[in-house]
Residue frames as qw, qx, qy, qz and C-alpha x, y, z in Angstrom:
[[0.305, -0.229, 0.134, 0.915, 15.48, -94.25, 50.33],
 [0.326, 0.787, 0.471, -0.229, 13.34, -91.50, 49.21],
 [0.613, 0.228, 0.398, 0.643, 14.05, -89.79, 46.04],
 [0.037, -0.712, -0.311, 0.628, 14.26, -86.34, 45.09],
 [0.385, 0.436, 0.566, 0.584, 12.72, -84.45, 41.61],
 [0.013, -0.702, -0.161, 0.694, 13.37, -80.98, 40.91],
 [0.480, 0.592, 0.484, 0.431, 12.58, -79.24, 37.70],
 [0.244, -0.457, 0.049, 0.854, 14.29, -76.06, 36.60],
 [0.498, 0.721, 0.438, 0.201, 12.47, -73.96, 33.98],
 [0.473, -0.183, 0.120, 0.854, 14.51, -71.59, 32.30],
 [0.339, 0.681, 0.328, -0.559, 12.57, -68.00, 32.08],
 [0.564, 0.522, 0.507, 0.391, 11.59, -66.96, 28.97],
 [0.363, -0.109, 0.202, 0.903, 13.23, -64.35, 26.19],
 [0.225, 0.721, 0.191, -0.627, 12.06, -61.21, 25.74],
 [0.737, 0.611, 0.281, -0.057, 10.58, -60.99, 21.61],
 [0.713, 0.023, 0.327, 0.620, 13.61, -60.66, 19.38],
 [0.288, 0.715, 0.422, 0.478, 11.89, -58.16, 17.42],
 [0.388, -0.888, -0.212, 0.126, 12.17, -55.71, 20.67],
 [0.624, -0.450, 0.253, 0.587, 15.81, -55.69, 21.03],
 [0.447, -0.042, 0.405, 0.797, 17.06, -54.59, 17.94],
 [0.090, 0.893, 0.406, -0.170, 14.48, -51.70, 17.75],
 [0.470, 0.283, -0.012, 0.836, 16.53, -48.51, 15.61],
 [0.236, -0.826, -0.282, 0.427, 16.79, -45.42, 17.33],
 [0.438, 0.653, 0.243, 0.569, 17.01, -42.33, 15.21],
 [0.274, -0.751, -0.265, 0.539, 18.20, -39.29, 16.01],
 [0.554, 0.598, 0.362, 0.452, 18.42, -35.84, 14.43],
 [0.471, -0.209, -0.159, 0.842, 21.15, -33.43, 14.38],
 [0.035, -0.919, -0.237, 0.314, 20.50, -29.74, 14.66],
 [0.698, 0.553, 0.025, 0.454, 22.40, -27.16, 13.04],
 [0.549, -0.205, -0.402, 0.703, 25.46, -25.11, 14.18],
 [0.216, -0.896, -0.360, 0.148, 24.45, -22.12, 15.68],
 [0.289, 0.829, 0.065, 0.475, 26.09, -18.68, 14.70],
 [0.389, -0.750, -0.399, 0.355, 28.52, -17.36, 16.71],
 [0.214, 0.971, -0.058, 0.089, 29.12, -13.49, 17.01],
 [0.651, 0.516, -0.289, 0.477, 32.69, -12.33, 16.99],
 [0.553, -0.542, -0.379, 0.506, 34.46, -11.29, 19.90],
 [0.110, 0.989, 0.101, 0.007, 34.55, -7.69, 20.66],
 [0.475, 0.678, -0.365, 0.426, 38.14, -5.93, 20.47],
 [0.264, -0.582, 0.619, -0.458, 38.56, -5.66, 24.43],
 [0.909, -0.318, 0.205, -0.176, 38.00, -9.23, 24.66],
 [0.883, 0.210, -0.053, 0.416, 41.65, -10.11, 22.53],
 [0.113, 0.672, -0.525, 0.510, 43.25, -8.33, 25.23],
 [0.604, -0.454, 0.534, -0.380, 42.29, -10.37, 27.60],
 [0.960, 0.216, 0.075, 0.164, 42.96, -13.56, 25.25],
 [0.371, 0.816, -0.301, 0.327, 46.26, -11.57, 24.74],
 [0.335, -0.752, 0.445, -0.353, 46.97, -11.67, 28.56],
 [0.812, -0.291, 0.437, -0.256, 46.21, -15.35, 29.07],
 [0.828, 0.435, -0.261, 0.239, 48.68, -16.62, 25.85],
 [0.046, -0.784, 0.531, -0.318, 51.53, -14.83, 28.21],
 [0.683, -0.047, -0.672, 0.282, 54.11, -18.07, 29.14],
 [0.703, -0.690, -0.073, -0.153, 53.95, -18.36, 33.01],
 [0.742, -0.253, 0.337, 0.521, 57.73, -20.23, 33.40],
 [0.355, 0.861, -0.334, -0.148, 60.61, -19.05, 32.36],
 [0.915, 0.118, -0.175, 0.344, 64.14, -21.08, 31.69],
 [0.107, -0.798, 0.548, -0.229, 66.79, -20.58, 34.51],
 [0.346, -0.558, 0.752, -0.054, 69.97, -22.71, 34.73],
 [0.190, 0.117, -0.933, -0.284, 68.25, -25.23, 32.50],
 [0.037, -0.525, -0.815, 0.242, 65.12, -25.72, 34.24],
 [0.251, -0.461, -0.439, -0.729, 61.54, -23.88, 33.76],
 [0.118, -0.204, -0.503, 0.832, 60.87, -21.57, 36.84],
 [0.085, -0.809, -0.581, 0.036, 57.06, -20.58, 37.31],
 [0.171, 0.696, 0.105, 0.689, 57.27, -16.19, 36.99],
 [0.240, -0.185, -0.663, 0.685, 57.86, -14.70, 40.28],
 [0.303, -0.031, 0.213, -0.928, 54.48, -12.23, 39.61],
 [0.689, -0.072, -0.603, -0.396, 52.71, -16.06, 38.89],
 [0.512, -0.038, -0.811, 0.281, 53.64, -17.47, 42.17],
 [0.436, -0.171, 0.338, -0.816, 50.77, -15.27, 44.55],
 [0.839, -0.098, -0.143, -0.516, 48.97, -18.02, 46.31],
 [0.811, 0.279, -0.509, -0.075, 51.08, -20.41, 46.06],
 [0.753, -0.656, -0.008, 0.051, 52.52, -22.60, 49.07],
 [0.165, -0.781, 0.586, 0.140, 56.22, -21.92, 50.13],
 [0.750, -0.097, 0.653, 0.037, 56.71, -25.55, 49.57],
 [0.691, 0.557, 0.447, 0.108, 55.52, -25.11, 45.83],
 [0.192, 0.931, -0.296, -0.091, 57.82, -21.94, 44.91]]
């Protein structure tokens, strides 16, 4: 019978010292913004407006909300 000799080496670790390397980082400050002009909080005005209303107990999508929309979905 012939015998058989294998040898596993097991690879070697990268330096310890590498891994645990800190990484800084530095924040920025917040940037200024300007105010909105007056004609833009009408259009923030429009887009608070509820969509649904409440018929029969149940919450019914507006009928001038429902352009687009398949028949299926109405």
């Amino acid at each position: 019978m012939s015998s058989l000799s294998v040898k596993f080496l097991a690879p070697s670790l990268p330096n310890s010292s590498n891994r645990f390397k800190s990484v800084r980082l530095q924040a920025t400050p917040p940037q200024t913004v300007a105010a909105p002009a007056s004609g833009a909080a009408g259009v923030d005005a429009e887009r608070l407006e509820p969509r649904v209303e409440e018929k029969d107990g149940y919450f019914v999508l507006k009928e001038k909300f429902r352009q687009g929309i398949n028949p299926q979905e109405k």
